[in-house]
N, C-alpha and C positions, 0 to 999 in steps of 0.2 A: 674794561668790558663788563656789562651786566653779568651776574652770577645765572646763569642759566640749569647748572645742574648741583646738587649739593650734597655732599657725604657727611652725617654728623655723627662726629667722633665725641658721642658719648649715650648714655642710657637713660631708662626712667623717664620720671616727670619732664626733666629739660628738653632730652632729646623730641619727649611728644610736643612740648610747645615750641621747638625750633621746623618741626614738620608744621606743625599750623600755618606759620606765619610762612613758611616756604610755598605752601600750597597755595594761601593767599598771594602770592606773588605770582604764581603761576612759574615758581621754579620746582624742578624734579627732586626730589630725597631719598636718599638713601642709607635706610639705618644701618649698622653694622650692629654684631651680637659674638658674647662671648660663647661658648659652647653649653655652658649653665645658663645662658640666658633665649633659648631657643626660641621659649616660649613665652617671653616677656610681649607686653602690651606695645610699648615701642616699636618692636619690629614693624606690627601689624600697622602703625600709622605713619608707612611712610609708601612711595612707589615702590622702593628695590630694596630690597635685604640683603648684604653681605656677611656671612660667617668667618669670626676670626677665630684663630688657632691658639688656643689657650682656658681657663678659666678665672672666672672671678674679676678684679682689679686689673691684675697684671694683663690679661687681656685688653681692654680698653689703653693701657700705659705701653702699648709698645708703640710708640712713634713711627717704626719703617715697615708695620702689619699696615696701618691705618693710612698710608701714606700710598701703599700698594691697593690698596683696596678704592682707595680714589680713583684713579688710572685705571684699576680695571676694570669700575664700574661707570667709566666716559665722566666724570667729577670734574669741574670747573675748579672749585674752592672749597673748604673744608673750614665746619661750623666744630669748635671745641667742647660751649658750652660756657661749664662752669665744675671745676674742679680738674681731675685728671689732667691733662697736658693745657688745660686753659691759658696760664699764664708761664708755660716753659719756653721760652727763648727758641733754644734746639728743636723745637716740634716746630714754632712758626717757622725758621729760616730753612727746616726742612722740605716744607710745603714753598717755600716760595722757589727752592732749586729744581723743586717737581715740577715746579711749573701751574703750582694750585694756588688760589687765593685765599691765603689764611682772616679769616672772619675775625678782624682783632686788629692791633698796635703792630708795629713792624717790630721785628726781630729785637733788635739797639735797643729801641725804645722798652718791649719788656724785660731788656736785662737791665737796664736801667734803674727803673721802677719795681721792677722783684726784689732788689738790694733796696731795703729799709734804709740803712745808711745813708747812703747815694744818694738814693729820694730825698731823703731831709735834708740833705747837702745841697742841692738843687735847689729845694725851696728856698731854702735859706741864702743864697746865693741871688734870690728873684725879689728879695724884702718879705717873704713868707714866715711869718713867725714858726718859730718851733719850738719844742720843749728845750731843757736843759737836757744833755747827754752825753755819751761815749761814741767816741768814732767805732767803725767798726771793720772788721771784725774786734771787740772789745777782751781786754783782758778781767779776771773775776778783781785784779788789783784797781783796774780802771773804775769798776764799779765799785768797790770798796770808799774810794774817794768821792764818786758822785752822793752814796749814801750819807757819810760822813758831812758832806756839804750839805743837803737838804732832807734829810731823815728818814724819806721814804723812797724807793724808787721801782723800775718795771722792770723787770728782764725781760727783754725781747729777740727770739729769732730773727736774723737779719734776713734771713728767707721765707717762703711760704703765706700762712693767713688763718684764718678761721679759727682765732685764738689761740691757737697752739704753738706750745714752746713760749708762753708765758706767765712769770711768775712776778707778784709784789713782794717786795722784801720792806720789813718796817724795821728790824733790827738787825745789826752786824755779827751776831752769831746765828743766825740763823741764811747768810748771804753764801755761803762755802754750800750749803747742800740745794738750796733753789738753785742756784749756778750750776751743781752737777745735773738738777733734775732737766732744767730747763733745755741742756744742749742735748741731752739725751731724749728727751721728747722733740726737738726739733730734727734729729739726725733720722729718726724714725719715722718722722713724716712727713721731711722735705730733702730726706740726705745727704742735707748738710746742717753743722752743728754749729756754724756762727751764730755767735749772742752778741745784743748790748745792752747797753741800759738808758731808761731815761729818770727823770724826777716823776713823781708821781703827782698828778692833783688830786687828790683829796676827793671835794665834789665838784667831778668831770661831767657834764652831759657832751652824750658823742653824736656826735654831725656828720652825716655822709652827704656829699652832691655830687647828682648823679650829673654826667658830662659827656655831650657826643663832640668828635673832630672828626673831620675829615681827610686828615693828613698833609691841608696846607700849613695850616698855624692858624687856621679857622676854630675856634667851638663855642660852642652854645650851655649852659646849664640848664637843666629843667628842672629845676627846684631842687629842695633838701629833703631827706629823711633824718628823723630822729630815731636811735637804738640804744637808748640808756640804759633800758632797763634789761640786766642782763644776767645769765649765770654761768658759773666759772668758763667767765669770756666767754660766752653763746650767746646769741640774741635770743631773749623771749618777746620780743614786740615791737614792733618796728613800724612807725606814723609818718605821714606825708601831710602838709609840710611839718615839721618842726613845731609844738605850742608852744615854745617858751622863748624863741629868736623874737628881737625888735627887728623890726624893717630895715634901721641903721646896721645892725649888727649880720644880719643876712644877706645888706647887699658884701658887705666887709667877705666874709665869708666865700660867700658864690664868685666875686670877683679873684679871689685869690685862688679858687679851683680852676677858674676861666683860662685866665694865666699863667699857670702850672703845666693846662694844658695844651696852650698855642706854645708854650715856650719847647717842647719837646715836640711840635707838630702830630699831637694824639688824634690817631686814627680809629672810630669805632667807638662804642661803648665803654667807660669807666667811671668806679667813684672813687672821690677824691674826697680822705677819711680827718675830721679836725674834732679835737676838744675844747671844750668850751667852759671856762672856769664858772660855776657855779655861784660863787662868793667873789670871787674879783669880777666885777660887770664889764662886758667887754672885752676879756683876754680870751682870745683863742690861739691855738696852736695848729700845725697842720703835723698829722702823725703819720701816715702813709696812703697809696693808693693802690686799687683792688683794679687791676686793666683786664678788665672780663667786664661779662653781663652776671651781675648776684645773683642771689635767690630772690632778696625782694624788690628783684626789678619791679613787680605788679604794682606795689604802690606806689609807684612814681609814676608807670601806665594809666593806674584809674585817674589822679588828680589831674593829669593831662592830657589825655585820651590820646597819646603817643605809642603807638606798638613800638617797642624798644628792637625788639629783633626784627621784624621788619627794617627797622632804620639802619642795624646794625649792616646787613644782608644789601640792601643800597647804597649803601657807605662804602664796602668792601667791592663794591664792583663799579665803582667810579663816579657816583653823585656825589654832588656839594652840598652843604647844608640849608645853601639859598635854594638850591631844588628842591629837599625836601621842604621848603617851605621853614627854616628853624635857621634864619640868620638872628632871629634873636629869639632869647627866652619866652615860652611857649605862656599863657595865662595858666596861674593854678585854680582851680576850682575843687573845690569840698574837701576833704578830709580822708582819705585812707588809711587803713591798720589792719596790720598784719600779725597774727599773734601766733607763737609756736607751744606745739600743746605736748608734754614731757610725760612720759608712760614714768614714774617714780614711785618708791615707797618710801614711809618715810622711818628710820632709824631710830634705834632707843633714845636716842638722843635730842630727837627731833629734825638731825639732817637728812632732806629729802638724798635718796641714790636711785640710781636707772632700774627700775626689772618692768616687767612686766607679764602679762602670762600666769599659770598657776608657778610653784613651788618646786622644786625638785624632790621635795619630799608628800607631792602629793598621792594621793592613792591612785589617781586616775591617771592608768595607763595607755601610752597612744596607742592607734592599731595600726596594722598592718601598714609597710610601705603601698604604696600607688605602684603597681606595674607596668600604667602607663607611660609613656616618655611624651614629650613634647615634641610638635610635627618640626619637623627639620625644613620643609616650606610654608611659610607662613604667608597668609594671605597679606596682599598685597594693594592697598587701594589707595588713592589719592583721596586729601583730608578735602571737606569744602565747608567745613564750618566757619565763617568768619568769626576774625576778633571782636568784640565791642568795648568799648568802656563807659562807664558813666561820666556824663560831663555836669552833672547835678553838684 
């Protein structure tokens, strides 16, 4: 059945461009808000506000608050976003016992694909190349020998995404404390601490393509993004399509996302993540898949003038990809880029690190708290801005 009414379980930016594209549809939304977030901007761009009971994070992460808040606020299906319970398993098959349509991959399918391991198992399984590596959950001995073998390698979280719980190891004394660091950063921000490892390329360019399904074994690609250029594991810039793919090697590429994706029947929005050897022309790998909508979906919107969330939001409530019109790959036209801009200073050294703002030792003192509090009803109006994009 069509999504008719929508609660989206998340904040910010996303949450405002998942109300656009709702409004555009002529479906109803509904933000929810943490108790510190009263008076965020999101509220304000959606029909209905919900208040949850908590602050911060953990607010937005409670699965059976946000789950309840659907239901009580007459909710069809439930939009995650991108972060927070986006790709948690238990939060989808929670909504679908509710009787909600989760905006996304069925349950199976992202626990599947959340396990790094598994995925690469899968592909490789499909003729999908992949790097050299460690089954997982891997032992620090298992990686010891993939180093030993090829000189360099990644530690990788078998869980989680956005680079974290990732570290290169070039030399075998230095592999015992990355290993500590790495499960200890992944335990902290996915809660769980499985690692493994793969080989490392040297000069990688990284390949994302972006991939809608429908949930028969149907999907479509709408091109590539490239995100090479990056700092410790963060994207600084991120291009639609790709300048450095030949046509041969793009279709190689996209075909193997294609097929990744019908083979697990991918419903909804995802990218399907490959390296691409620099120096060996032609080898690519496929290293994992992100089953959410990114941050930079936009560039793959403007080159195709495809609203992604809208399609997403169509998808989830029962169209095909031949209704939307995307039984095949859409034309790319011009060029998109996206660049991320890093508040830093830079260190006696020369290595840039995060601040920004004055100093803690500067003279200027802040004044007075704000007495005011943020309205507890926030106005409430339906968006009618439409999307556009460039098809230039």
């Amino acid at each position: 059945m069509p999504v008719t009414s929508l609660l989206i379980a998340n904040r910010g930016e996303i949450a405002i461009r998942i109300a656009r594209a709702a409004a555009d549809l002529g479906i109803r939304a509904v933000a929810v808000f943490s108790e510190d977030d009263a008076g965020a901007l999101h509220v304000r761009r959606a029909d209905a506000a919900y208040a949850l009971r908590g602050v911060g994070p953990a607010a937005y992460l409670d699965g059976a608050q946000l789950v309840d808040a659907a239901r009580a606020a007459g909710c069809d299906a439930i939009h995650p976003g991108y972060g927070f319970l986006a790709e948690r398993a238990d939060f989808a098959r929670r909504c679908r016992e509710a009787g909600l349509a989760f905006v996304g991959p069925r349950p199976e399918v992202l626990a599947l694909l959340g396990d790094k391991t598994r995925a690469r198992a899968l592909a490789a399984e499909h003729g999908v190349p992949v790097l050299a590596g460690t089954g997982g959950p891997a032992s620090v001995d298992d990686a010891r020998r993939l180093l030993a073998a090829h000189g360099a390698v990644v530690l990788k979280a078998v869980a989680g995404g956005g680079g974290r719980g990732v570290r290169i190891v070039r030399e075998a004394a230095a592999l015992d404390d990355a290993w500590a660091r790495c499960r200890s950063e992944a335990r902290a921000a996915f809660g769980v601490d499985d690692v493994y490892a793969e080989e490392l390329v040297p000069h990688a360019r990284h390949v994302e393509v972006q991939v809608l399904g429908d949930g028969s074994g149907a999907a479509v690609h709408l091109g590539e993004r490239e995100c090479t250029l990056q700092r410790r594991h963060q994207k600084l810039l991120e291009v639609a399509p790709s300048p450095f793919l030949s046509g041969a090697l793009r279709a190689r590429i996209t075909a193997a996302a294609v097929g990744l994706a019908g083979a697990v029947r991918y419903e909804g929005a995802g990218t399907f993540e490959f390296l691409v050897d620099a120096v060996e022309g032609g080898r690519f790998a496929f290293i994992e898949v992100n089953p959410r909508l990114q941050v930079e979906h936009i560039v793959t919107e403007m080159v195709t003038g495809i609203d992604l969330v809208q399609a997403q939001l169509r998808l989830a409530g029962g169209a095909t990809l031949a209704a939307l019109g995307l039984a095949r790959p859409p034309a790319i036209r011009g060029v998109a880029v996206q660049v991320r801009v890093n508040a830093e200073t830079p260190g006696p050294d020369g290595t840039p690190r995060p601040a920004s703002g004055r100093s803690p030792s500067s003279s200027r003192r802040p004044g007075p708290a704000s007495a005011s509090t943020p309205p507890r009803t926030p106005a409430r109006r339906r968006i009618r801005a439409s999307t556009r994009f460039s098809r230039r």
